[in-house]
C-alpha positions as CSV (number, residue, x, y, z in Angstrom):
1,X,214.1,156.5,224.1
2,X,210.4,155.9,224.3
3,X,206.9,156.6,222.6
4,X,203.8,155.3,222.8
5,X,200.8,153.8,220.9
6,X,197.9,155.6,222.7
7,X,194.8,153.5,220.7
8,X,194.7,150.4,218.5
9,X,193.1,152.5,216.2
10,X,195.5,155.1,215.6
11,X,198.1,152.2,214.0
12,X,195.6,150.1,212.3
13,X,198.5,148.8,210.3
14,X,200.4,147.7,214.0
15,X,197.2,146.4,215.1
16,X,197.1,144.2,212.1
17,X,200.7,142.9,212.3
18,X,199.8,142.0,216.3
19,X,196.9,140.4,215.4
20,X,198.2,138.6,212.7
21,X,201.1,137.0,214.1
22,X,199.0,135.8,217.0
23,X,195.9,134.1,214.7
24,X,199.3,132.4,212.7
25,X,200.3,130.7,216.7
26,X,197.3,129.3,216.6
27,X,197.0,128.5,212.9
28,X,200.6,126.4,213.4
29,X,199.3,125.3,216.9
30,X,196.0,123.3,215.3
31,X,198.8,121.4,213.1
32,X,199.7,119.4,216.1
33,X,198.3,120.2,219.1
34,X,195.5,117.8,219.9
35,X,191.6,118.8,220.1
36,X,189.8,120.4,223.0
37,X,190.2,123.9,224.6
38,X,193.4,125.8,224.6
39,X,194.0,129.2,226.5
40,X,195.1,132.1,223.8
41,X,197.2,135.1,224.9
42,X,195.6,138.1,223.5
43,X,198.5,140.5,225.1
44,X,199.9,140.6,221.2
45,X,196.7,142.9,220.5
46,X,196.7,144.9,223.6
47,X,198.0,145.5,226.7
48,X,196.6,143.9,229.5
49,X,194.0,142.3,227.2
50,X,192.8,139.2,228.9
51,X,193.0,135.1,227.8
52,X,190.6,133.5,226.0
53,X,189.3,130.2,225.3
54,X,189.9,128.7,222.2
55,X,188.7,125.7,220.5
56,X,191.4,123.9,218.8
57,X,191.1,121.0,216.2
58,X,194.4,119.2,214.6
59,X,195.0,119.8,210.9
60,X,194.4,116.3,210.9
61,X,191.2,116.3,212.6
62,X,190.2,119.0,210.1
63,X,191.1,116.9,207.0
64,X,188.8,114.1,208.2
65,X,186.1,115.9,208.8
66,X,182.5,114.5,207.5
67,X,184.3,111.8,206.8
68,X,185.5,108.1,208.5
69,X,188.9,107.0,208.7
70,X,190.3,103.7,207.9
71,X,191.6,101.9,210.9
72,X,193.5,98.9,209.1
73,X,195.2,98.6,205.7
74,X,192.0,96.4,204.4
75,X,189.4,98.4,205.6
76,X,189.4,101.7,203.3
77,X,186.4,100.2,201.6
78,X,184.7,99.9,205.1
79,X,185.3,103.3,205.9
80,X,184.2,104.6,202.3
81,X,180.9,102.8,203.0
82,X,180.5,104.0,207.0
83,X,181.1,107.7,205.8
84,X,177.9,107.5,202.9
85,X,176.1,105.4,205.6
86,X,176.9,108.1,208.5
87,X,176.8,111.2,206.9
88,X,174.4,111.3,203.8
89,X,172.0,108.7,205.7
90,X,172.3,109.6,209.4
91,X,172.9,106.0,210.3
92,X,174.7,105.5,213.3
93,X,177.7,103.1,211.9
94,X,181.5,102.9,212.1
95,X,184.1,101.6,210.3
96,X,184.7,98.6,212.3
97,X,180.9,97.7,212.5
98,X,180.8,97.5,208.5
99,X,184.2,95.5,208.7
100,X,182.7,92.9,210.9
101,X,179.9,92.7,209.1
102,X,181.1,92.8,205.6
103,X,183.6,89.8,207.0
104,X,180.3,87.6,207.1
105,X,179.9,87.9,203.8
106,X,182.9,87.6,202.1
107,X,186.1,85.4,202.3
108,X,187.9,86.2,205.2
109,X,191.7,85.3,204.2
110,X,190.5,86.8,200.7
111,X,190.1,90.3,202.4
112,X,193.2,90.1,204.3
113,X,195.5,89.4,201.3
114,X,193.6,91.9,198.7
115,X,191.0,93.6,200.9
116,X,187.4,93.7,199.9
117,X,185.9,94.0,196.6
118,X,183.1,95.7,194.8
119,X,181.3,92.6,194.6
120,X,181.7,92.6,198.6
121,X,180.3,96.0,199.4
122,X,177.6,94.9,197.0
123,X,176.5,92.2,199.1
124,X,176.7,94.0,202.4
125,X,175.3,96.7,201.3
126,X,171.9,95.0,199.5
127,X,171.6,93.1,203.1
128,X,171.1,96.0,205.0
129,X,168.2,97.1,203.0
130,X,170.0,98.6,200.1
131,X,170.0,99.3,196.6
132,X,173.3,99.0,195.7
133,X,174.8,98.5,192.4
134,X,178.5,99.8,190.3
135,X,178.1,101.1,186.8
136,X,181.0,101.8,184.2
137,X,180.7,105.4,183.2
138,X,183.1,108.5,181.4
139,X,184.5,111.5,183.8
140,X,181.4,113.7,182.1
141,X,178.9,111.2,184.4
142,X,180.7,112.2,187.8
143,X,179.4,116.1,187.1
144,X,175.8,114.5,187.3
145,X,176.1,112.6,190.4
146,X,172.8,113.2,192.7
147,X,174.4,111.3,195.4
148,X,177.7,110.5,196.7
149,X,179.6,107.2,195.2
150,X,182.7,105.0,195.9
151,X,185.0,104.2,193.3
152,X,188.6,102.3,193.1
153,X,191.7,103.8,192.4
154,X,194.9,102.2,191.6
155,X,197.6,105.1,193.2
156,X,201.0,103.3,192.6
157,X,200.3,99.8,192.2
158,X,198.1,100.1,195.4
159,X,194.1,99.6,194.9
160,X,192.4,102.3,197.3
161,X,188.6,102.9,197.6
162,X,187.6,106.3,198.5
163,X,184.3,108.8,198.3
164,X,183.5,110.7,195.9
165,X,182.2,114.5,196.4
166,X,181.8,116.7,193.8
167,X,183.4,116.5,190.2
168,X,183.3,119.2,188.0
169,X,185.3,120.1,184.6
170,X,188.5,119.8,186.2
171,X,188.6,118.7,190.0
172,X,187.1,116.1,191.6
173,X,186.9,116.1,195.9
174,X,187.3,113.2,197.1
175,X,187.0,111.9,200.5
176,X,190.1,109.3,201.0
177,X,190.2,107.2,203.9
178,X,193.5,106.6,203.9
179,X,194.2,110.5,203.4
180,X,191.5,112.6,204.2
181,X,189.6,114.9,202.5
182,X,191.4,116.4,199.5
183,X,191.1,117.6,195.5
184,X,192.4,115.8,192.8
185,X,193.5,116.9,189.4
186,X,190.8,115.7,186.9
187,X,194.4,113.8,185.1
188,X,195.2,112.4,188.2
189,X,192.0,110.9,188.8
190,X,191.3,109.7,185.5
191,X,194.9,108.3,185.5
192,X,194.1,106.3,188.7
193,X,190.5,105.4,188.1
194,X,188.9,102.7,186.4
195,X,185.7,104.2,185.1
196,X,183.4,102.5,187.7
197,X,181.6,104.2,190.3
198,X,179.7,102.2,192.9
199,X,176.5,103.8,193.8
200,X,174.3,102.9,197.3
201,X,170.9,104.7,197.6
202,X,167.9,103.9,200.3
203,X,165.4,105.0,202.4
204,X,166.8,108.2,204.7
205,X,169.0,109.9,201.9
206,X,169.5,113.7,202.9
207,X,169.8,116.3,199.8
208,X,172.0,118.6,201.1
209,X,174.2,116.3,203.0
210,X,178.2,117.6,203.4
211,X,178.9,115.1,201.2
212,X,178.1,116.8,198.2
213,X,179.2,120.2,199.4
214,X,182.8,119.9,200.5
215,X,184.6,122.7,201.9
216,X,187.1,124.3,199.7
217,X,191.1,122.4,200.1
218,X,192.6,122.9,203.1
219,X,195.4,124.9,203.1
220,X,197.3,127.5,205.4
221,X,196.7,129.8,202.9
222,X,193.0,129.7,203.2
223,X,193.1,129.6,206.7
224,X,194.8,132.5,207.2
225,X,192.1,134.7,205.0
226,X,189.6,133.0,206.6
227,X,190.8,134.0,210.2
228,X,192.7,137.4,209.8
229,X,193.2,140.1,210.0
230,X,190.7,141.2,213.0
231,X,189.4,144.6,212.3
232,X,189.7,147.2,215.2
233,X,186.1,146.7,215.5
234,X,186.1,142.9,216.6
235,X,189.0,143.8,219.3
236,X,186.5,146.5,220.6
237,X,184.1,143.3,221.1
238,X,186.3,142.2,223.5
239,X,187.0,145.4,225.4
240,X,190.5,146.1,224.0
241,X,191.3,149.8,224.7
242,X,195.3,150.9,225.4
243,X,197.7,149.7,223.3
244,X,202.0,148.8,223.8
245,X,203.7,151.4,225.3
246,X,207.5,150.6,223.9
247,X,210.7,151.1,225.4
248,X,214.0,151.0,222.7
């Protein structure tokens, strides 16, 4: 028995299956496959349609992205401070640059055993030309934030600095070191926060840095609207004519 598919158009419904199931291999591939370009197999879509290059980035890349990643169990204040420093300031800093430097003015075994405190990033902060100061404030503050600010938050008995993005009635993005970027409840946060925030402005701010416009979560879900399905139109970009011709 056999029968054919003659255009991509006349079974848009076929087309959209084909397409989809190939944008989901590369949806599962970004999970773990590790950054750079990656050769996609279009022959799902049509026959004979040719390879293309593809950019790929982990999942985990894509949850740390605008943001710096803590490199040592001490250092999430570090990284907190290199992502403001880095991406709402356009200073050219990393995590382990702030460590170092931080470590001159603060009590070394102190850090080790506890990690740093506000008082420390204080310090640092103020003697690289900063004004730097933490303020006790209620949720209702955080929707008002102009810039983006640091505060501790005690997750499980474990004290854990991390960004914060954007609050509003009932989320708040925050950018964890430890975690990456992600969305808490406004009960989880409040649960885990102490009602400080630790606020760092200077010379060099940028307005309408990422910070304070994060993405929405990340989530296979919103991946897959984002990416399918490809309309016949887009194949027709790329030259895609014939379709399967099936044999049962």
């Amino acid at each position: 028995m056999e029968f054919s598919v003659a255009t991509i158009s006349s079974r848009p419904s076929l087309f959209r299956e084909a397409a989809s199931a190939a944008l989901l291999g590369v949806a599962a591939g970004c999970t773990t496959a590790p950054a750079g370009p990656a050769q996609l197999w279009m022959g799902q879509v049509s026959q004979g349609a040719p390879t293309q290059t593809v950019a790929l980035k982990s999942w985990k890349e894509l949850k740390f992205d605008s943001l710096v990643r803590q490199q040592t169990d001490f250092s999430c204040g570090a990284a907190a401070m290199a992502t403001i420093f880095k991406y709402a300031y356009g200073k050219r800093t990393t995590e382990r640059q702030v460590l170092v430097n931080m470590l001159k003015v603060a009590d070394p075994d102190l850090v080790r055993e506890k990690g740093f405190s506000l008082l420390d990033m204080k310090h640092y902060a103020r003697a690289v030309g900063m004004a730097a100061e933490g303020y006790q404030v209620e949720y209702d503050a955080l929707r008002d934030l102009k810039v983006p600010a640091i505060a501790l938050l005690n997750l499980r008995g474990y004290k854990h600095f991390v960004v914060i993005r954007k609050a509003d009635s009932n989320f708040v993005h925050v950018g964890d070191p430890a975690l990456g970027n992600r969305v808490m409840s406004r009960a989880q946060f409040e649960q885990a926060w102490n009602k400080v925030v630790f606020v760092m402005t200077g010379k060099g701010f940028n307005p309408d840095t990422v910070l304070l416009n994060p993405p929405p979560p990340l989530s296979a879900r919103r991946l897959f609207g984002e990416r399918s399905p490809v309309f016949n139109a887009d194949a027709a970009e790329f030259g895609f004519g014939p379709a399967f011709s099936f044999r049962l």
